[in-house]
MMTF fields as JSON, N, C-alpha, C and O atoms, coordinates in Angstrom:
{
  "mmtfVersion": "1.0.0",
  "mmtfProducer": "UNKNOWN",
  "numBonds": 367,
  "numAtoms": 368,
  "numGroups": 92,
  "numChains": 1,
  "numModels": 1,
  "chainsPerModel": [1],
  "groupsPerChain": [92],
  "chainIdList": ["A"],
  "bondAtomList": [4, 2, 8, 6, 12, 10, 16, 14, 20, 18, 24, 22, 28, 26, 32, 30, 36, 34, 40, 38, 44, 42, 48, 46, 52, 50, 56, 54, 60, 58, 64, 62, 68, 66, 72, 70, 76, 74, 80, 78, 84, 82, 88, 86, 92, 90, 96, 94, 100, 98, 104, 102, 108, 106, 112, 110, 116, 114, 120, 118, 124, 122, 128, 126, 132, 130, 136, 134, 140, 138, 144, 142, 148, 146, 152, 150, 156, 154, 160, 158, 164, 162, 168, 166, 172, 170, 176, 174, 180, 178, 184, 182, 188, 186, 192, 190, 196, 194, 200, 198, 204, 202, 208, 206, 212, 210, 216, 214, 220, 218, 224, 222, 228, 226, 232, 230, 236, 234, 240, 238, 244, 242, 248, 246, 252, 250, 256, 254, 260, 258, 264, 262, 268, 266, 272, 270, 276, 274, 280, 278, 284, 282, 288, 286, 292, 290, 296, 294, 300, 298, 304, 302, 308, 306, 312, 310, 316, 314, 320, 318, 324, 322, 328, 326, 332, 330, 336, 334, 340, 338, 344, 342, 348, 346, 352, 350, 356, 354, 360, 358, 364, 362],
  "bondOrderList": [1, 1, 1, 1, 1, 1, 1, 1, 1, 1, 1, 1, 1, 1, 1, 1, 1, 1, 1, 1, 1, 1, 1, 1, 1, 1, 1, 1, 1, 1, 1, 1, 1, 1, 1, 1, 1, 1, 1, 1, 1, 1, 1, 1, 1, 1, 1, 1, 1, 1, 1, 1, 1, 1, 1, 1, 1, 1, 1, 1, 1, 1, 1, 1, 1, 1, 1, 1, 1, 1, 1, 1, 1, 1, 1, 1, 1, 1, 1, 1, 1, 1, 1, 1, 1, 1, 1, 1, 1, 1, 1],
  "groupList": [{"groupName": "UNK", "atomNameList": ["N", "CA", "C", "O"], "elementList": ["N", "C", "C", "O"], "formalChargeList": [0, 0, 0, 0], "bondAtomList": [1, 0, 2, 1, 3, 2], "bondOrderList": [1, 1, 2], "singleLetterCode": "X", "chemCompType": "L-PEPTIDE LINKING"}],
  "groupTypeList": [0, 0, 0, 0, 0, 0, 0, 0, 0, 0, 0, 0, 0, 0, 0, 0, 0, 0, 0, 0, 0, 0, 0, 0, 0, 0, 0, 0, 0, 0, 0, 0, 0, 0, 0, 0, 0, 0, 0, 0, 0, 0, 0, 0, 0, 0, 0, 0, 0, 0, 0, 0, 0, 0, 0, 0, 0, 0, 0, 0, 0, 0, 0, 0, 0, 0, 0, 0, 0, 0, 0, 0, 0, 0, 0, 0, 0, 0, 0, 0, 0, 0, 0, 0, 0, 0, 0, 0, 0, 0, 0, 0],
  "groupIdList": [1, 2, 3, 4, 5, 6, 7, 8, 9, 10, 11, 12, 13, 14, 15, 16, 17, 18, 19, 20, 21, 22, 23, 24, 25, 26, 27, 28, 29, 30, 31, 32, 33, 34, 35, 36, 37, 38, 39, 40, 41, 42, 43, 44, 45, 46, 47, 48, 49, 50, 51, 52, 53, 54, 55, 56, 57, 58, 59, 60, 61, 62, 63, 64, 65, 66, 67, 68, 69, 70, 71, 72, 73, 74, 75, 76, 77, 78, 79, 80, 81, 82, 83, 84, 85, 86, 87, 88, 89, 90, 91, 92],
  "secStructList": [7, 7, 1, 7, 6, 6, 4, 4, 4, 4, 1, 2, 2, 2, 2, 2, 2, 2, 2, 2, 2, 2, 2, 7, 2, 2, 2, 2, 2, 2, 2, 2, 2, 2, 2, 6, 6, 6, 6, 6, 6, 4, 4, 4, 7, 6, 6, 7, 7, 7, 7, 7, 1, 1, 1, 1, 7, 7, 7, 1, 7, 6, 6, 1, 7, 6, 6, 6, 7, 7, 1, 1, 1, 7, 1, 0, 0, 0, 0, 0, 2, 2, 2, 2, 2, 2, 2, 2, 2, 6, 6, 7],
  "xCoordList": [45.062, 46.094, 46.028, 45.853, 46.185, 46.092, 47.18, 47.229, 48.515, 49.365, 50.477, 50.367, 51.654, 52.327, 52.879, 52.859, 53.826, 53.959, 55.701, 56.34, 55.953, 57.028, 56.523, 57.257, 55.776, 54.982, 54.689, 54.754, 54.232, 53.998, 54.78, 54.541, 56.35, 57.303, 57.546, 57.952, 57.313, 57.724, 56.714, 56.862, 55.505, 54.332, 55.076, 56.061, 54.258, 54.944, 54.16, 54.775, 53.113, 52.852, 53.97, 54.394, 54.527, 56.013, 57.28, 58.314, 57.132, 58.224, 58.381, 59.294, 57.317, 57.148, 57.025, 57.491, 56.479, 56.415, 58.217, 58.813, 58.684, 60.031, 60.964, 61.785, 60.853, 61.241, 60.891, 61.876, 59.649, 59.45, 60.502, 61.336, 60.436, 61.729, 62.854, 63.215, 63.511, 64.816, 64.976, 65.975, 63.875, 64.235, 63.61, 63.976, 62.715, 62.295, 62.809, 62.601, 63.489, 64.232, 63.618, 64.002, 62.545, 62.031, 61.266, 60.897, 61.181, 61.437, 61.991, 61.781, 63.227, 64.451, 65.192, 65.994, 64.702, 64.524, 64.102, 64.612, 62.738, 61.503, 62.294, 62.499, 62.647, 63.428, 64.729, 64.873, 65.635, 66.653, 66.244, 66.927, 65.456, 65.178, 64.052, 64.088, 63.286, 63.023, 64.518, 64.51, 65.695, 66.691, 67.453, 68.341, 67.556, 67.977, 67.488, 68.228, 66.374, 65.523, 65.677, 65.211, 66.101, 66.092, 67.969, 68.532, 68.465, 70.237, 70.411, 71.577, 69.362, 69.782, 69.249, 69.673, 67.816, 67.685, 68.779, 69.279, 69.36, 70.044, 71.53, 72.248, 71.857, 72.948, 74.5, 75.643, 73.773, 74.677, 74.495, 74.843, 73.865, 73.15, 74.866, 75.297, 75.46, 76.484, 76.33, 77.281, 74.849, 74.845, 74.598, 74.716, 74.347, 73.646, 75.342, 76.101, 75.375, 76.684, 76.538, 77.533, 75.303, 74.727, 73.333, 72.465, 73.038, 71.315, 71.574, 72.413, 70.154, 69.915, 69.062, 68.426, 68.867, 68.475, 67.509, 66.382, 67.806, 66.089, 66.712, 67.857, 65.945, 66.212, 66.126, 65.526, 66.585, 66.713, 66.139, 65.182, 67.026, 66.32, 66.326, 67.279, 64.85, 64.812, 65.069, 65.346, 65.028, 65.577, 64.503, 63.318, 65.013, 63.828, 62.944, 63.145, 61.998, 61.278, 61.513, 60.758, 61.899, 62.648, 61.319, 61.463, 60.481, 59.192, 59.505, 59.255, 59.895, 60.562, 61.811, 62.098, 62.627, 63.929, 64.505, 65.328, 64.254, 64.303, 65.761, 66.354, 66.415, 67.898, 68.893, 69.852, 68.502, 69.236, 69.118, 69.954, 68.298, 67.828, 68.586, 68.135, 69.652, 70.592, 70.481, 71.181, 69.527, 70.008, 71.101, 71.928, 71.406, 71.217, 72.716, 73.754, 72.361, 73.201, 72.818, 73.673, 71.313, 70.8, 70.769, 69.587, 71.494, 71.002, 71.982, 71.729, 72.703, 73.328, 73.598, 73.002, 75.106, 75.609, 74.551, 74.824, 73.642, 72.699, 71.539, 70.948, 71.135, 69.723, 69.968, 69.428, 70.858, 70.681, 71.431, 71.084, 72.814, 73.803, 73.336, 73.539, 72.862, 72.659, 71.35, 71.105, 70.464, 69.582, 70.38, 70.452, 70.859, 71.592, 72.734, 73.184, 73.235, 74.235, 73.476, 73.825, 72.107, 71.369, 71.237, 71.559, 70.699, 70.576, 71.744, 71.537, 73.09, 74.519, 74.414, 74.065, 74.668, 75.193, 74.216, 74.583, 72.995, 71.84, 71.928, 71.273, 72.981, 72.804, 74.028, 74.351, 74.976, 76.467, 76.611, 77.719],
  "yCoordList": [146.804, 147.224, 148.744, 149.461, 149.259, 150.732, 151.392, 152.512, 150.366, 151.148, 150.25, 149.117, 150.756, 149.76, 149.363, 150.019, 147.819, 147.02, 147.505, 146.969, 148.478, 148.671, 149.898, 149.956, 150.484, 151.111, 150.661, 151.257, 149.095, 148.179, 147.942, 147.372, 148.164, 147.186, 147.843, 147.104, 149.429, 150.043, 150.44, 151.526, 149.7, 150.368, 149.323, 148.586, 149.604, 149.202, 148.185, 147.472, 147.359, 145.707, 144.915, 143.995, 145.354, 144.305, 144.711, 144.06, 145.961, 146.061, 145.147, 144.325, 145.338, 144.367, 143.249, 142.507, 142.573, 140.968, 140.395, 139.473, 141.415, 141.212, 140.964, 140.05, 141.965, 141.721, 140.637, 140.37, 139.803, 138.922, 137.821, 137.196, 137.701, 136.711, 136.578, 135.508, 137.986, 138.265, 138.197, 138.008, 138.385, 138.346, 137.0, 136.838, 136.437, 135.143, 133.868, 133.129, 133.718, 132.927, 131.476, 130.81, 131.016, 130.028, 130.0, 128.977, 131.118, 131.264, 131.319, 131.34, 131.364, 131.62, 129.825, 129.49, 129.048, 127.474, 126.768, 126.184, 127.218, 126.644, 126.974, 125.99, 127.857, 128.866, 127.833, 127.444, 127.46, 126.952, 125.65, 125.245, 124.768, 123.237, 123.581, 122.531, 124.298, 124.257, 124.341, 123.746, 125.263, 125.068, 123.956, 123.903, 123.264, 121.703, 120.75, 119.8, 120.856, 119.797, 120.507, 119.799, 121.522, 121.793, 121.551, 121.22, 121.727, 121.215, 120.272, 119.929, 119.146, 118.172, 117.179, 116.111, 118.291, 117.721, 117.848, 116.821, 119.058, 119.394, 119.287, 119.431, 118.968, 118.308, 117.883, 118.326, 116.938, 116.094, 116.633, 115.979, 117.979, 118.562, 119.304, 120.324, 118.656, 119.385, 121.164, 121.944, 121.5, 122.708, 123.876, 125.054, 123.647, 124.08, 124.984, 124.303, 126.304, 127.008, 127.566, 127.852, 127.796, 128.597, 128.723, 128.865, 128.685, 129.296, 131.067, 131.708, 131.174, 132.753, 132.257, 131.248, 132.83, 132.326, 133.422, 133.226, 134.528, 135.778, 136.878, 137.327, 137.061, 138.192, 139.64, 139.93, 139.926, 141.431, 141.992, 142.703, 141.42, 141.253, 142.748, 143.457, 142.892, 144.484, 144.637, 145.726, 143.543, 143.448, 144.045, 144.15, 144.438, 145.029, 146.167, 146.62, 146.522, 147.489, 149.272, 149.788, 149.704, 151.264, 152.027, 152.904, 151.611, 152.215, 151.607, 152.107, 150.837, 150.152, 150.701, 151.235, 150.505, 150.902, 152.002, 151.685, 152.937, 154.267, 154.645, 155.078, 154.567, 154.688, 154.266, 154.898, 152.654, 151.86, 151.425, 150.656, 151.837, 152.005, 153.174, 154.262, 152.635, 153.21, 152.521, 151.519, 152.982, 152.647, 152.579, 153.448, 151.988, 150.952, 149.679, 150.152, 148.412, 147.308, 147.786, 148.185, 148.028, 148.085, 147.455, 147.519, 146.643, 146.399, 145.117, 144.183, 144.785, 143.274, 142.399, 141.398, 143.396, 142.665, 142.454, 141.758, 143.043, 143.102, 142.123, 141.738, 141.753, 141.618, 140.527, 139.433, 140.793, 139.454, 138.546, 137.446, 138.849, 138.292, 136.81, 135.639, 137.182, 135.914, 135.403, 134.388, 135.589, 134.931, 134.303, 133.095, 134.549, 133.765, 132.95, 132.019, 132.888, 132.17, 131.074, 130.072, 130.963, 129.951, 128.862, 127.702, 129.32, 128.738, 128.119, 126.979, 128.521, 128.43, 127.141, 126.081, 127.24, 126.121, 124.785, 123.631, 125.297, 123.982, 123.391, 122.489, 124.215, 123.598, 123.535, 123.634, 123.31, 122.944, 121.567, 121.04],
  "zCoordList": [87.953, 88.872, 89.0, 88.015, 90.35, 90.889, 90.589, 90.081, 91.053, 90.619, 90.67, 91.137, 90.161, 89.916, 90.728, 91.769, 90.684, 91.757, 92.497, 93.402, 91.804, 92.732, 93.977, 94.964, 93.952, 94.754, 96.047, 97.122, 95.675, 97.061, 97.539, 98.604, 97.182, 97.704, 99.038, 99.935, 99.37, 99.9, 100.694, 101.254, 100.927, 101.861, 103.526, 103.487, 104.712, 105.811, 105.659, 106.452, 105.218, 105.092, 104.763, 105.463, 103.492, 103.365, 103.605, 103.453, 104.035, 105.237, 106.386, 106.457, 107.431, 108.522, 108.213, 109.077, 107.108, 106.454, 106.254, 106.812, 105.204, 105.592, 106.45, 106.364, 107.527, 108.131, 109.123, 109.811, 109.483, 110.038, 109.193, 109.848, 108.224, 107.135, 108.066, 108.556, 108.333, 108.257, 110.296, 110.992, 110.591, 112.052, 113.601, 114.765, 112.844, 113.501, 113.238, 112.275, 114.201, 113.576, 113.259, 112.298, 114.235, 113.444, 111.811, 111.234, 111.396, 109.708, 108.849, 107.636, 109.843, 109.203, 109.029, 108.157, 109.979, 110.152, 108.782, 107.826, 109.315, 107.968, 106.648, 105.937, 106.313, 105.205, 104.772, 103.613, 105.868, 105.601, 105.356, 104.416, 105.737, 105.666, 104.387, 103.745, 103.837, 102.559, 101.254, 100.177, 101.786, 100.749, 101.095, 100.244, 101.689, 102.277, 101.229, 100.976, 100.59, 100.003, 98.712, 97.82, 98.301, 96.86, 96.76, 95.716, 97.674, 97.366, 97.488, 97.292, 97.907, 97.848, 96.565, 96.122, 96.095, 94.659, 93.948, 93.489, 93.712, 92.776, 92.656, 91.666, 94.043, 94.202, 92.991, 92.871, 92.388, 91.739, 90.063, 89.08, 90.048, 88.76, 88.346, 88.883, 87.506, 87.129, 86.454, 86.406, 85.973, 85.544, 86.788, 86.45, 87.845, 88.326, 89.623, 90.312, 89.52, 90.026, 91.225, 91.891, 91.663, 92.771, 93.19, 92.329, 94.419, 94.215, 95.055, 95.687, 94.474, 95.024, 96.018, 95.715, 97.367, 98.394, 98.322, 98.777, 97.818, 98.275, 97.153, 97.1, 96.568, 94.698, 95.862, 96.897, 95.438, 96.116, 97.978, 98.284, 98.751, 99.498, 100.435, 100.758, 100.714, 101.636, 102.701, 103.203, 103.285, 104.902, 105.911, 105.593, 107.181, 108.101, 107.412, 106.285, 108.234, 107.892, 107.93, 108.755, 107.613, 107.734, 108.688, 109.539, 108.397, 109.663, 111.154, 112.251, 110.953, 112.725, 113.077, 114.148, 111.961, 112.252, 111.416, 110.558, 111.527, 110.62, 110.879, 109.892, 111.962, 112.515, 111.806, 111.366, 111.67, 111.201, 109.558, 109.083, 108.942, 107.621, 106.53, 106.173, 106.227, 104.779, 103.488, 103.344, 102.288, 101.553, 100.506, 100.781, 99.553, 99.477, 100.634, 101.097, 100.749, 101.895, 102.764, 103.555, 103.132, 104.545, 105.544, 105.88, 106.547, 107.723, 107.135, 107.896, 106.409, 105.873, 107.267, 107.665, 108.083, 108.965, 110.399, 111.376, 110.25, 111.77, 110.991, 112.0, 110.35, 110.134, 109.088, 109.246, 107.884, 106.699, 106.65, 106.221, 107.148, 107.246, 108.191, 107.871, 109.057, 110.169, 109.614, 110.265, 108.8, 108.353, 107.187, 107.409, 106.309, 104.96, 106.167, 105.5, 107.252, 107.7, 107.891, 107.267, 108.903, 109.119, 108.218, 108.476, 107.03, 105.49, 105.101, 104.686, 105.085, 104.6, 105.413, 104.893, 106.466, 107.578, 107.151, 106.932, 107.116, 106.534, 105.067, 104.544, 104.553, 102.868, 102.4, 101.216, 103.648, 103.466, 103.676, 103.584]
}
């Protein structure tokens, strides 16, 4: 390894990858009907309190949208919010 992996997190490849997540919405589909099939495994799992739908999520790309890019709760109500709603509605 070149260098370490928090380094990558922040190059514009997974910026723009991200943000394809957070802004197409037919991925945002695929995304929700994959957590459809894990809530419905787990369903009736009395231990089980919550899922995490995306571990830290970066949202759009700050090279596209440099305007709209504050860290940290970047872009929640424009950009993540309606991608985690998609998901919500599918695994309710």
């Amino acid at each position: 390894m070149k260098e370490v992996f928090f380094k990558y997190y922040f190059t514009k490849a997974v910026g723009e990858n991200s943000e394809k997540i957070f802004t197409l919405e037919n991925i945002a589909e695929e995304f929700a009907n994959f957590w459809a099939i894990v809530v419905t495994y787990f369903k009736d799992e009395p231990n089980v309190i919550g899922y995490e739908i995306i571990n830290e999520p970066f949202g759009v790309s700050p090279y596209n949208h440099f305007k709209d890019f504050v860290w940290p709760g970047v872009q929640n109500d424009k950009y993540i919010m309606p991608f985690y709603k998609i998901i919500n509605d599918k695994i309710r």
